[in-house]
SEGUNU-839855 format. One line per 3 residues: number of its first residue (from 0); their letters; for each residue x, y, z of N, C-alpha, C. Coordinates in steps of 0.1 Angstrom, whole numbers. Example, Ala and Ser with C-alpha at 12.3 -4.5 7.8 and 13.67 -1.06 7.14 Angstrom:
2
0 = as = 132,-57,78,123,-45,78,132,-33,78 ~ 128,-22,71,137,-11,71,129,0,79
//
This chain:
405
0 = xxx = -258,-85,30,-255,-71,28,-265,-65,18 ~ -273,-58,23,-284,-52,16,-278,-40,6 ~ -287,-37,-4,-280,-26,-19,-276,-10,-10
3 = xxx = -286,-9,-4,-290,6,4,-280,7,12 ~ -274,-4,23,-267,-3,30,-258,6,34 ~ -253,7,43,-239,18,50,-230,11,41
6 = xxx = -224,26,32,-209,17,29,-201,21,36 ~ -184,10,37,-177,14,41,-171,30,44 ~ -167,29,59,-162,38,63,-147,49,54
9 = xxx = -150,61,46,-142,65,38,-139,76,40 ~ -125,77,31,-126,94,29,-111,98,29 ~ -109,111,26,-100,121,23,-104,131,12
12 = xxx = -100,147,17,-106,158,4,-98,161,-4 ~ -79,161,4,-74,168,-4,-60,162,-3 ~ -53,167,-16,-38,158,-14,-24,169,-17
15 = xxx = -13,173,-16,-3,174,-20,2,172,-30 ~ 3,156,-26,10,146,-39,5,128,-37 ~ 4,122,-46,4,111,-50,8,103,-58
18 = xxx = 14,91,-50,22,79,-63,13,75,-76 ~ 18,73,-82,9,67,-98,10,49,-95 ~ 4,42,-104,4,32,-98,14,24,-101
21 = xxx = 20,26,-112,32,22,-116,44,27,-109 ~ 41,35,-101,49,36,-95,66,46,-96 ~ 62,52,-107,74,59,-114,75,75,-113
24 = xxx = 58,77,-115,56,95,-120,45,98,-102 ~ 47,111,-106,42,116,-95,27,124,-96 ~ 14,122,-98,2,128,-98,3,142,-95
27 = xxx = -1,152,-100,2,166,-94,-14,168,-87 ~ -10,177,-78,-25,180,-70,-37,184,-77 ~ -34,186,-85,-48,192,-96,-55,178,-95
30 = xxx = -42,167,-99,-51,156,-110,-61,147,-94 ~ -49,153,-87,-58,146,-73,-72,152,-69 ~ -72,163,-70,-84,170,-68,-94,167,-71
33 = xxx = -92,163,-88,-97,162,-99,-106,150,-98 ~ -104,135,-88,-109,126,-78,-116,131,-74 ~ -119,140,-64,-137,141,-58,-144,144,-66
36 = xxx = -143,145,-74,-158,146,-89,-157,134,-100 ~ -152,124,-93,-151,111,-100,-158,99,-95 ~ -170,93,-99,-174,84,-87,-173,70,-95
39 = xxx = -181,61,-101,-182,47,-102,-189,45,-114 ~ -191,49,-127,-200,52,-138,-204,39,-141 ~ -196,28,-136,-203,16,-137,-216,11,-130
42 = xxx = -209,15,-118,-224,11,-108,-228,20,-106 ~ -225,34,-109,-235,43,-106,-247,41,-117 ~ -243,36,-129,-253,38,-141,-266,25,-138
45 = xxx = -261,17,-131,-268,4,-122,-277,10,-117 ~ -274,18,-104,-282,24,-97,-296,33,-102 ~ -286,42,-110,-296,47,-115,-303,43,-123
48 = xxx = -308,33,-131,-316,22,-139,-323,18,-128 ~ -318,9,-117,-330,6,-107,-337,14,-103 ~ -333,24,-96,-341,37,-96,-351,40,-100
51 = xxx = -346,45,-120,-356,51,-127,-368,36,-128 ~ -365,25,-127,-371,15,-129,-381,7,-118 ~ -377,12,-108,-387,5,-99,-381,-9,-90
54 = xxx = -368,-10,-94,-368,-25,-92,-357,-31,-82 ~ -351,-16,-70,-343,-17,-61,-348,-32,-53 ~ -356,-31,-49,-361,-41,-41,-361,-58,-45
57 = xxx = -366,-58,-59,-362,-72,-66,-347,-74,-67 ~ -342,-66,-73,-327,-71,-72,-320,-76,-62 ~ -327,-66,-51,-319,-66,-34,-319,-83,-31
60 = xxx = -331,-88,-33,-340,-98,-32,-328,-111,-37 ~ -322,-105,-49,-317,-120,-54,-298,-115,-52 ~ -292,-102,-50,-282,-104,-49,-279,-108,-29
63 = xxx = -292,-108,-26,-291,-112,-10,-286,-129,-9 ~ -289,-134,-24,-289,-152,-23,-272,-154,-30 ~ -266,-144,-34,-255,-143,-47,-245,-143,-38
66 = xxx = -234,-150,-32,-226,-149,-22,-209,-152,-25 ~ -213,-162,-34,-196,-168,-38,-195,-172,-51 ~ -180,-173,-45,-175,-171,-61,-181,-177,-72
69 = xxx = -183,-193,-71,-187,-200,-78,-200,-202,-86 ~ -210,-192,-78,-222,-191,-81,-223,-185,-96 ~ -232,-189,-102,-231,-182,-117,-240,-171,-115
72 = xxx = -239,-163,-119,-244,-151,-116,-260,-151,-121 ~ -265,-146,-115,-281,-148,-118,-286,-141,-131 ~ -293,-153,-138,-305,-146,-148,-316,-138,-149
75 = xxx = -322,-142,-137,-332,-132,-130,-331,-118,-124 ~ -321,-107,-133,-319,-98,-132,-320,-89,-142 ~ -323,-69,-141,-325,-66,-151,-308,-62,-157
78 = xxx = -308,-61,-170,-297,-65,-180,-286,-59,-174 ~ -291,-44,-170,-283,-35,-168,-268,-39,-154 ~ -281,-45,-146,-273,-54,-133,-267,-63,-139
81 = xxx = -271,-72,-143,-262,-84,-151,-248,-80,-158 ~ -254,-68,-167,-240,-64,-174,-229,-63,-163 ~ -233,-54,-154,-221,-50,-145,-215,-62,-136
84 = xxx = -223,-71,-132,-217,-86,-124,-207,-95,-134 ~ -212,-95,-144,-203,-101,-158,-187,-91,-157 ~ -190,-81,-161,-177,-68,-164,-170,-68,-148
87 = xxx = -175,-72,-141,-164,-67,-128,-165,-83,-119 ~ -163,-95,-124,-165,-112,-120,-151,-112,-116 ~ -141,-106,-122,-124,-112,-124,-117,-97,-121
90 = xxx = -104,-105,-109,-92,-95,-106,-86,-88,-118 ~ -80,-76,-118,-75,-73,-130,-62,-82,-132 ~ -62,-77,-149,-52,-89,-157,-41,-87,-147
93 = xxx = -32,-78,-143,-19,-77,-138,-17,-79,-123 ~ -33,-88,-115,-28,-93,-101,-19,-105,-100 ~ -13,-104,-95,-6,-118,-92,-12,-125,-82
96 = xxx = -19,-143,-84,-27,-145,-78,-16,-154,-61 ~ 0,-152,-66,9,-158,-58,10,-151,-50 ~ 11,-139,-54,16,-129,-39,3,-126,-32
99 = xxx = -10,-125,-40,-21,-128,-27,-20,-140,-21 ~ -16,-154,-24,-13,-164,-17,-6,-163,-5 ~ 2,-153,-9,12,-153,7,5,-143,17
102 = xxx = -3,-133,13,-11,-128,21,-20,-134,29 ~ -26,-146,27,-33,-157,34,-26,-162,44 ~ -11,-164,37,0,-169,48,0,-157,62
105 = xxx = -1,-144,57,0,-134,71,-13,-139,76 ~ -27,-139,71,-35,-140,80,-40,-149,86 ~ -33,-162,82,-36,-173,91,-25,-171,104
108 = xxx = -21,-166,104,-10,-163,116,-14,-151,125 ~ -19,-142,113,-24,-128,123,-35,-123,121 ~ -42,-130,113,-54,-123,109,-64,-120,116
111 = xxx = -66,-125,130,-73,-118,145,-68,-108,145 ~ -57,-106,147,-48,-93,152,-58,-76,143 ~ -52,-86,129,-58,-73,117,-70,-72,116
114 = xxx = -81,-79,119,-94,-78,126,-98,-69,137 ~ -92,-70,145,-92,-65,158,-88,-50,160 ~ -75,-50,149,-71,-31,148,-78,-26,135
117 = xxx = -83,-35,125,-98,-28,124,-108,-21,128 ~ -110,-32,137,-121,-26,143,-118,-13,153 ~ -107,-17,159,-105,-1,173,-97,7,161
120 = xxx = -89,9,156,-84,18,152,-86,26,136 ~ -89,12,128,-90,14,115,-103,30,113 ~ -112,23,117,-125,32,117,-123,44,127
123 = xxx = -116,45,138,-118,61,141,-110,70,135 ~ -96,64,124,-92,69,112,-101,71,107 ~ -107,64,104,-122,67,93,-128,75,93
126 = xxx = -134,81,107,-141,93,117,-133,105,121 ~ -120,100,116,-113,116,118,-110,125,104 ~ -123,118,96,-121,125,83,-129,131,81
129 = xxx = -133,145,79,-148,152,83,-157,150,75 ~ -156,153,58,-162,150,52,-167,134,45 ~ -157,122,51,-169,114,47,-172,109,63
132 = xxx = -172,115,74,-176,110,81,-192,116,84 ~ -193,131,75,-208,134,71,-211,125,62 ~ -209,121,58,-216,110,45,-218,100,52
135 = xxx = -212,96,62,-223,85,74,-237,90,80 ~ -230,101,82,-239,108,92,-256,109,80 ~ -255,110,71,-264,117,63,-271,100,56
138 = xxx = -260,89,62,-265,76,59,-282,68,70 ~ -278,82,81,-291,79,91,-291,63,93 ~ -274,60,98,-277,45,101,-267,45,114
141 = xxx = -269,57,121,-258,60,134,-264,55,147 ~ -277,50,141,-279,41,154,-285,22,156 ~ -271,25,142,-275,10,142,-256,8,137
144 = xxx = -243,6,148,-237,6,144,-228,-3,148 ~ -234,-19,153,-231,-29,151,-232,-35,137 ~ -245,-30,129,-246,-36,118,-238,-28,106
147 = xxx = -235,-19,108,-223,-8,97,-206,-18,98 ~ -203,-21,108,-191,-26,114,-190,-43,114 ~ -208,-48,111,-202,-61,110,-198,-65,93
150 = xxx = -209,-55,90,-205,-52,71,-191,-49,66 ~ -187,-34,73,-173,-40,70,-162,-46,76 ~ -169,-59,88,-153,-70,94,-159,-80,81
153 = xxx = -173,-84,78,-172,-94,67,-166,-86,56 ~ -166,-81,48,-157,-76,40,-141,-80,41 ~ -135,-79,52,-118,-82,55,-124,-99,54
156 = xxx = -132,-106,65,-128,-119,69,-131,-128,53 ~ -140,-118,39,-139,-127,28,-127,-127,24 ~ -121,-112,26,-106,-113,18,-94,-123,20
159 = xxx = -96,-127,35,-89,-135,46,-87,-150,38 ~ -97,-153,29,-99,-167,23,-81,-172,15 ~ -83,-183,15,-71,-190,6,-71,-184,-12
162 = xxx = -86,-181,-13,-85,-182,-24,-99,-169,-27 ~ -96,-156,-19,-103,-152,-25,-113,-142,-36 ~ -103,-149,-48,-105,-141,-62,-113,-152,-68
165 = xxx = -107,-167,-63,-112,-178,-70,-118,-189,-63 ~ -120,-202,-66,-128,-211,-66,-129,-212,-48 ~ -138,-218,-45,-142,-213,-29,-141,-202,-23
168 = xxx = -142,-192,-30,-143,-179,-21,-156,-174,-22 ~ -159,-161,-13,-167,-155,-17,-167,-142,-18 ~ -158,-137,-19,-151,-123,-19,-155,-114,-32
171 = xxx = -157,-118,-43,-159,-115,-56,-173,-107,-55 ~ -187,-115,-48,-196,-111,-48,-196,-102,-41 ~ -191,-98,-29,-189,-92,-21,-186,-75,-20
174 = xxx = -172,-79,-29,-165,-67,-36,-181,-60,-49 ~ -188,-69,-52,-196,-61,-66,-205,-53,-56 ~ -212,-68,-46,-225,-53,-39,-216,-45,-33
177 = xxx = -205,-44,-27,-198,-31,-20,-198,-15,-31 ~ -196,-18,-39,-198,-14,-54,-213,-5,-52 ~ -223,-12,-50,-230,-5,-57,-238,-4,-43
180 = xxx = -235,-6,-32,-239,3,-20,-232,14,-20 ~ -222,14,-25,-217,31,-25,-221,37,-34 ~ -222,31,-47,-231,37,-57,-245,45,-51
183 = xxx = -252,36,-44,-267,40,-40,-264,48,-28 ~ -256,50,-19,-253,64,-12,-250,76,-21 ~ -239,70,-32,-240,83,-33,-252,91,-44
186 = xxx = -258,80,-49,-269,87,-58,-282,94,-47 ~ -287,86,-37,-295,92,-26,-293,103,-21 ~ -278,107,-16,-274,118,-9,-274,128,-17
189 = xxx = -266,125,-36,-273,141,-41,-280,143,-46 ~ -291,132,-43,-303,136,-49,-317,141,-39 ~ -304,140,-29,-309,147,-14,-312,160,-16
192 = xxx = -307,170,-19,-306,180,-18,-299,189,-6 ~ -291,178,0,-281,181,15,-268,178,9 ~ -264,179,-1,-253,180,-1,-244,188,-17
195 = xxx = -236,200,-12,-230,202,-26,-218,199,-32 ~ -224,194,-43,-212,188,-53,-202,196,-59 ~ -208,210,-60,-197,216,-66,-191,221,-59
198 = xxx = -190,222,-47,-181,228,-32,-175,211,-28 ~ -182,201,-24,-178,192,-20,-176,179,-29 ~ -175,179,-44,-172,170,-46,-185,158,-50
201 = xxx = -179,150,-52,-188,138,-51,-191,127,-38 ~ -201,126,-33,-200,121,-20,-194,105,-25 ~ -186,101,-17,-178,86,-19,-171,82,-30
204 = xxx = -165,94,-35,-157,98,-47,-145,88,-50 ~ -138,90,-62,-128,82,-57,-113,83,-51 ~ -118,95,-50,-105,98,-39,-108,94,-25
207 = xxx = -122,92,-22,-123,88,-6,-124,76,-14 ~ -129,67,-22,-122,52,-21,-106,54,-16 ~ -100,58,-22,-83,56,-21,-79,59,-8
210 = xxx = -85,69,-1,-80,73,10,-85,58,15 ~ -96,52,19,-103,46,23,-92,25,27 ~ -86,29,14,-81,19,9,-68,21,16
213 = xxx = -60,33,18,-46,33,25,-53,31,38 ~ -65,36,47,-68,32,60,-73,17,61 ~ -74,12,53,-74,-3,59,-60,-9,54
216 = xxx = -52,-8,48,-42,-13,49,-29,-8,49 ~ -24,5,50,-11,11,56,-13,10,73 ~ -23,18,74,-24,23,88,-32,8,97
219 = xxx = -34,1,89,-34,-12,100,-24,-22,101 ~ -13,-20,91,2,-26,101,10,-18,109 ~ 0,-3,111,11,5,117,1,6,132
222 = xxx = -12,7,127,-17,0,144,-12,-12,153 ~ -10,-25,141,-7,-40,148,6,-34,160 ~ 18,-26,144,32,-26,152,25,-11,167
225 = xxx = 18,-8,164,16,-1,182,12,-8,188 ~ 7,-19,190,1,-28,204,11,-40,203 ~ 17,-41,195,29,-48,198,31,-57,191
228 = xxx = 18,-62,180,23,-69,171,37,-69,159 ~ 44,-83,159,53,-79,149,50,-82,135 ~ 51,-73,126,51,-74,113,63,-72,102
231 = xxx = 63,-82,99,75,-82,86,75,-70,75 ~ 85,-66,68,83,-56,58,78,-69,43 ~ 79,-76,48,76,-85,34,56,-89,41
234 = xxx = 58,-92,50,45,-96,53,36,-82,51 ~ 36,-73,53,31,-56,53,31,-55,39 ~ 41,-61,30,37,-54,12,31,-69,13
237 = xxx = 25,-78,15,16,-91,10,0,-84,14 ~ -1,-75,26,-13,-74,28,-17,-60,19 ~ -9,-54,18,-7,-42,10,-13,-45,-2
240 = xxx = -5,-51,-10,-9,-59,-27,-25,-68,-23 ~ -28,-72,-16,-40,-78,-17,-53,-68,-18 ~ -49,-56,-10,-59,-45,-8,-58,-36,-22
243 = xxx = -44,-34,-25,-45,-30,-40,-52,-39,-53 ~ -51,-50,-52,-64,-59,-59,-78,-53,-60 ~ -80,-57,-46,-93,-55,-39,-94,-39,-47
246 = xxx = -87,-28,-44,-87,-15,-46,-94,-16,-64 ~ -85,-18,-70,-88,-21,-87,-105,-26,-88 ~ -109,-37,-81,-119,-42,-84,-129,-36,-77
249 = xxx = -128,-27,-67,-138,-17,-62,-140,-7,-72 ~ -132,-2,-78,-127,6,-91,-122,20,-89 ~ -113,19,-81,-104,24,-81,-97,26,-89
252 = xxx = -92,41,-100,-79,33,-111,-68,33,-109 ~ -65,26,-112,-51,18,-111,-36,26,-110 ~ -40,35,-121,-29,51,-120,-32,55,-105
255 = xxx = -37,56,-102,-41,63,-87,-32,54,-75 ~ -33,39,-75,-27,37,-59,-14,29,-65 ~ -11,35,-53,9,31,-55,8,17,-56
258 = xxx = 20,12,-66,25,-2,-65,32,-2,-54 ~ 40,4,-51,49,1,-33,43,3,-24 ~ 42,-3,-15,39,3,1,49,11,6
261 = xxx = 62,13,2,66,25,7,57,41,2 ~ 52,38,-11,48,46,-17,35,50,-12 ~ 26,38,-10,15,38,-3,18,45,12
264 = xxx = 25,50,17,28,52,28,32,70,26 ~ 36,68,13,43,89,16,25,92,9 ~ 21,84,2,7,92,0,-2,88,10
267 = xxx = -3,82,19,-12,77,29,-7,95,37 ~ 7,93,41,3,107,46,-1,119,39 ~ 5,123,24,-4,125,18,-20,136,17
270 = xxx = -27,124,16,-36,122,14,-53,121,24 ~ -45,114,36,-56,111,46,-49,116,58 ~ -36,115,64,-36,116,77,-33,136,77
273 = xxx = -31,138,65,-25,154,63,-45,164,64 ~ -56,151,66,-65,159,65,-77,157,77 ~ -71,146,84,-78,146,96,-78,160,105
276 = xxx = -89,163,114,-94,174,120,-108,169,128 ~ -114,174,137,-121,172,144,-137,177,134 ~ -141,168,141,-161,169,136,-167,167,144
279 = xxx = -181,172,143,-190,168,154,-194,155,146 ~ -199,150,134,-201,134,131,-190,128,133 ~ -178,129,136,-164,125,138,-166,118,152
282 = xxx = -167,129,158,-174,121,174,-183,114,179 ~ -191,117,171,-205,112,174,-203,95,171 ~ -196,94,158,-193,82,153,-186,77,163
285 = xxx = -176,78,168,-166,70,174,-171,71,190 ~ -180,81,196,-185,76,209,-192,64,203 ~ -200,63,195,-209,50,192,-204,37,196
288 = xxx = -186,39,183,-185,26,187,-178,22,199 ~ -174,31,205,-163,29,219,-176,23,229 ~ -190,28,228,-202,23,235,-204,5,230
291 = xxx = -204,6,218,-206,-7,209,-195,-19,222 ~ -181,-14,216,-172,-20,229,-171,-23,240 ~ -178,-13,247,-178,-11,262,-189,-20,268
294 = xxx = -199,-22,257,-210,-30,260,-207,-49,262 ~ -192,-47,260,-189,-67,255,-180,-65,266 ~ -178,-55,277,-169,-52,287,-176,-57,297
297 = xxx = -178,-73,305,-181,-79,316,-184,-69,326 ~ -172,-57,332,-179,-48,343,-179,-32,339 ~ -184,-25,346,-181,-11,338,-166,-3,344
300 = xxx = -163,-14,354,-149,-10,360,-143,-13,347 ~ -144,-22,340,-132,-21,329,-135,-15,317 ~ -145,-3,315,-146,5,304,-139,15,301
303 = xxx = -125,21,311,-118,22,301,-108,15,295 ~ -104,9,293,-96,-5,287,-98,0,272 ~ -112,4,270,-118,2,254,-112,15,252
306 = xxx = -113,26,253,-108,37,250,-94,36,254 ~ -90,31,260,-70,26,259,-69,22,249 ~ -75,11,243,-69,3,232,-75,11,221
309 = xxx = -82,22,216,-84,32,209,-67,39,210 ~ -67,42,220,-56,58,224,-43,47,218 ~ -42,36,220,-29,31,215,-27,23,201
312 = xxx = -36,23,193,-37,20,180,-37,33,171 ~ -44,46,174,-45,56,168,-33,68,170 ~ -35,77,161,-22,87,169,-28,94,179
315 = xxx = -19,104,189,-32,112,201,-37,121,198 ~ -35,126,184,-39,139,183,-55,136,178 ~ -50,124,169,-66,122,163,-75,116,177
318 = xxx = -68,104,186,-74,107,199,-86,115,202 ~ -75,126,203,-81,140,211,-91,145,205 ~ -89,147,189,-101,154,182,-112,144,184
321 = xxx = -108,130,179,-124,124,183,-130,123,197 ~ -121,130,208,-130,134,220,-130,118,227 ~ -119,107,223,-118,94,230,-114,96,247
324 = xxx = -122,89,252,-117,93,271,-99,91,274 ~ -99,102,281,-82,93,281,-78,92,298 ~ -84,77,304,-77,73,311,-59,74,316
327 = xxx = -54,83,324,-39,77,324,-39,64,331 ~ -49,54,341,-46,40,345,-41,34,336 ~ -55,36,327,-57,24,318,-48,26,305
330 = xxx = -43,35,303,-36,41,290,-22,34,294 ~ -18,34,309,-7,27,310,-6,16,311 ~ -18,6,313,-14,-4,310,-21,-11,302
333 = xxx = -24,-4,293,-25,-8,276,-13,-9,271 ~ -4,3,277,16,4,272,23,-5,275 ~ 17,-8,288,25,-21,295,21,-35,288
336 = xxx = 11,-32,283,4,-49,279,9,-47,261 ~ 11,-36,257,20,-40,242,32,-38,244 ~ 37,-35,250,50,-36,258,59,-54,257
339 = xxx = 44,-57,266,45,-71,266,42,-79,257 ~ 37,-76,243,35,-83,234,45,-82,224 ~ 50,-69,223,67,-72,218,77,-79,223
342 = xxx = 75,-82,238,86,-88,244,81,-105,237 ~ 69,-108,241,64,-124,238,67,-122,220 ~ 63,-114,211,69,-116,194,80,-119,194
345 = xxx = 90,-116,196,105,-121,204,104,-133,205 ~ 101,-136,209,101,-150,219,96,-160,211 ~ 80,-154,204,75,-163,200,78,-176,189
348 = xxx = 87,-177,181,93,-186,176,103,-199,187 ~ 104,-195,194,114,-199,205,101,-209,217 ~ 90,-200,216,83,-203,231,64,-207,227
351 = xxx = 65,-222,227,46,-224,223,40,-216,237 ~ 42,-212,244,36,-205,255,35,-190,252 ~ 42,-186,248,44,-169,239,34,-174,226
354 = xxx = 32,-181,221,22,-181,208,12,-180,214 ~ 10,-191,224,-4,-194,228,-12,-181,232 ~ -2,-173,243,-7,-162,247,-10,-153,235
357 = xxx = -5,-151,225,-5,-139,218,-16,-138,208 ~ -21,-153,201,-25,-159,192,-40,-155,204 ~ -45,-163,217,-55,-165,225,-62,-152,228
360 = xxx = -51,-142,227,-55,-128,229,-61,-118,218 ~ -52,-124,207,-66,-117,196,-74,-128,193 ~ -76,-140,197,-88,-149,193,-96,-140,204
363 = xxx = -97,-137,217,-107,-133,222,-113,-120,221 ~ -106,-108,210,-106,-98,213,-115,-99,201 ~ -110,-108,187,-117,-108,177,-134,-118,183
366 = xxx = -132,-127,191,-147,-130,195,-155,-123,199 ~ -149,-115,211,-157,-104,213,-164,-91,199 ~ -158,-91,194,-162,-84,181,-172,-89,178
369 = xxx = -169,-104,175,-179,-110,167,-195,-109,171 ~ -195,-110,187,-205,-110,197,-213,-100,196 ~ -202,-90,196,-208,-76,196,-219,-71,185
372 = xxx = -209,-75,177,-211,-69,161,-227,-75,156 ~ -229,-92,160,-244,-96,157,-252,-92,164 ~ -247,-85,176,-260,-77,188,-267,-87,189
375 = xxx = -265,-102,189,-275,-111,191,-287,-117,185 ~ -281,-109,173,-290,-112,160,-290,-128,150 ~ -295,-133,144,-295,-143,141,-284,-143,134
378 = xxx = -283,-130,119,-267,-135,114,-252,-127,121 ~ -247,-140,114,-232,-138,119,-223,-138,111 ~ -209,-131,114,-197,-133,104,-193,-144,100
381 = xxx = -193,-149,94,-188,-155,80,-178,-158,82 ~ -162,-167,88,-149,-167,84,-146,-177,75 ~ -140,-174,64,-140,-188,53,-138,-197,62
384 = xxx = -142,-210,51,-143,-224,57,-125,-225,63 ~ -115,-220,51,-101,-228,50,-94,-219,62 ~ -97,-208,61,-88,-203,74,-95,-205,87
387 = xxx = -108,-207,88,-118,-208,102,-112,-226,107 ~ -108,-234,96,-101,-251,101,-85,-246,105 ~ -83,-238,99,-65,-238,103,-64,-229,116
390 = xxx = -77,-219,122,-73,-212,132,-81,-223,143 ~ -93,-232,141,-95,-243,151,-87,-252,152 ~ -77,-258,140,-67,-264,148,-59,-257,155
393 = xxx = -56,-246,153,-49,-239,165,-52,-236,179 ~ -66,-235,176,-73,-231,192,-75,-220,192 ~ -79,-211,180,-74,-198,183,-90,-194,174
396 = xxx = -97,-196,170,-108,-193,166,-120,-192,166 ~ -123,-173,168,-136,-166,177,-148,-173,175 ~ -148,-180,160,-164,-184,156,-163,-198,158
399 = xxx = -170,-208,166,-172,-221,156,-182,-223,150 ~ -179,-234,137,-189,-238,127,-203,-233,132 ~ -210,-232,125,-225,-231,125,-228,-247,125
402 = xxx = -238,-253,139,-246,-264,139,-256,-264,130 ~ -253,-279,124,-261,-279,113,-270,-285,113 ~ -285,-283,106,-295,-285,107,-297,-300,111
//
């Protein structure tokens, strides 16, 4: 992951209301507003030191070798960088590293699934947000957008790890450069002269973190449960709380995102789905990737299948504004085929034939991803070592090992 890079796909401008993180008081809309002119002072002050200094490119150089947890953080850096990999190494004091444990437990069971409605559904949420979907647009990386999307599936597949805040992971490093490629978008863009701050805020503020943060994890158990996946209300607050971690250590504060996922849920609407509307980068973005998809589609008779499995993960209206094709064939038997995947979740405790199918079908849907996403490039996604052995003993996993030298 290079410093410059596309950051994740973000956003929301405006809110109503929002939960506090504790969970008790209610944020009034001022203080929410008060978020888009808030960005990252830690890494932004990074950034701007490289900058004024010359030394984007050396750093790039050694945080490109910096990957896991374990690694001690490099000496061969200027202080300023150092300081900030030191201050942001460790989860905040009040994660519980048990209930991220059980989150591992969802994703070795489903973690293709949550991969997979990442990919179709998470991001054209992402694109139905106007203004940070111009903050892509202004990223001038819209035609490279296997590599935007494999950036952030490794992002999920570090989080996916047994352990990863701690020892064998690599998620930590991960979460810092994420940090400070958003840092460097947003210092580039207003230093662009294309964009205003005092009308629009701060580009990748932290209110589009937050929003950002309820679209990868409210609205992707509410994608799984539209294609038919079943999800527990206990398994849904495990994935929830892991993303709230993650949220804190992107820097996010902490007042800001709900401790409940019920809560997460009345500000997800809120916040993000209360501001979706159509864009021309909105579209532009999501023809891209429905193209990205359609390209790992064997014949072109089955291209629309890929815009079905859009239309049935997302709501229609956002559908419609991002201008997704809408097949009635294929849209019905996308219905029919999660139809049938509720019927086999039923089952599935009862029936190794109902697993196999259900488990085989996001292993192939997440392979294809995988395919896609390297365009055939030399690198590839990453699935930690511990869940990439528990999903091949299963038979159910898109990557195998890398042949070793």
């Amino acid at each position: 992951m290079v410093l410059l890079g596309d950051a994740l796909a973000l956003g929301t401008r405006q809110a109503d209301r929002v939960a506090s993180g504790g969970g008790t008081d209610m944020i009034d809309t001022a203080a929410v507003e008060a978020l888009k002119f808030h960005g990252d002072p830690l890494a932004d002050q990074v950034i701007a030191d490289l900058v004024a200094t010359g030394q984007v490119d050396a750093v790039n150089e050694v945080l490109g070798q910096f990957r896991d947890n374990d690694q001690l953080i490099p000496e061969n850096l200027p202080e300023s960088a150092r300081a900030y990999l030191v201050a942001t190494d460790n989860p905040p004091s009040w994660a519980d590293l048990d209930r991220v444990a059980r989150a591992y437990e969802f994703f070795v069971d489903d973690g293709v699934h949550v991969a997979s409605v990442l990919s179709f559904g998470a991001m054209v949420n992402c694109y139905a947000q106007p203004r940070p979907s111009r903050v892509l647009t202004l990223t001038h990386r819209l035609n490279q957008p296997h590599r935007r999307l494999s950036e952030t599936s490794q992002f999920v597949l570090n989080m996916m790890g047994r352990q990863p805040f701690g020892a064998g992971g690599s998620f930590v490093p991960t979460i810092q450069k994420t940090r400070l490629i958003h840092a460097a978008v947003r210092h580039f863009i207003t230093s662009s002269g294309r964009w205003d701050v005092e009308a629009d805020g701060i580009p990748l503020c932290q209110q589009d973190m937050l929003g950002a943060l309820l679209i990868f994890s409210v609205q992707v158990i509410d994608g799984m449960r539209r294609i038919g996946i079943s999800v527990t209300e206990e398994e849904a607050e495990s994935y929830y709380y892991i993303w709230r971690v993650t949220g804190a250590m992107l820097g996010i504060p902490a007042e800001a995102t709900p401790e409940s996922l019920d809560e997460a849920r009345e500000l997800n609407a809120a916040i993000v789905e209360a501001t979706y509307g159509p864009s021309a980068e909105g579209v532009a973005l999501t023809r891209d990737l429905i193209q990205l998809y359609e390209d790992m589609v064997p014949s072109k008779a089955f291209d629309g299948v890929v815009s079905a499995m859009v239309r049935q993960t997302v709501d229609r209206q956002v559908a419609d504004w991002m201008e997704v094709p809408n097949s009635r064939t294929w849209n019905r038997a996308v219905r029919a085929g999660a139809w049938l995947m509720r019927v086999l979740e039923r089952a599935e405790d009862r029936s190794a034939v109902a697993t196999t199918i259900l488990d085989k079908a996001g292993s192939l849907l997440l392979g294809g991803s995988v395919r896609t996403l390297t365009n055939g490039q030399s690198t590839t996604l990453n699935i930690p070592a511990d869940l990439r052995e528990k999903w091949l003993d299963a038979g159910i996993c898109p990557a195998k090992p890398a042949a070793k030298a």
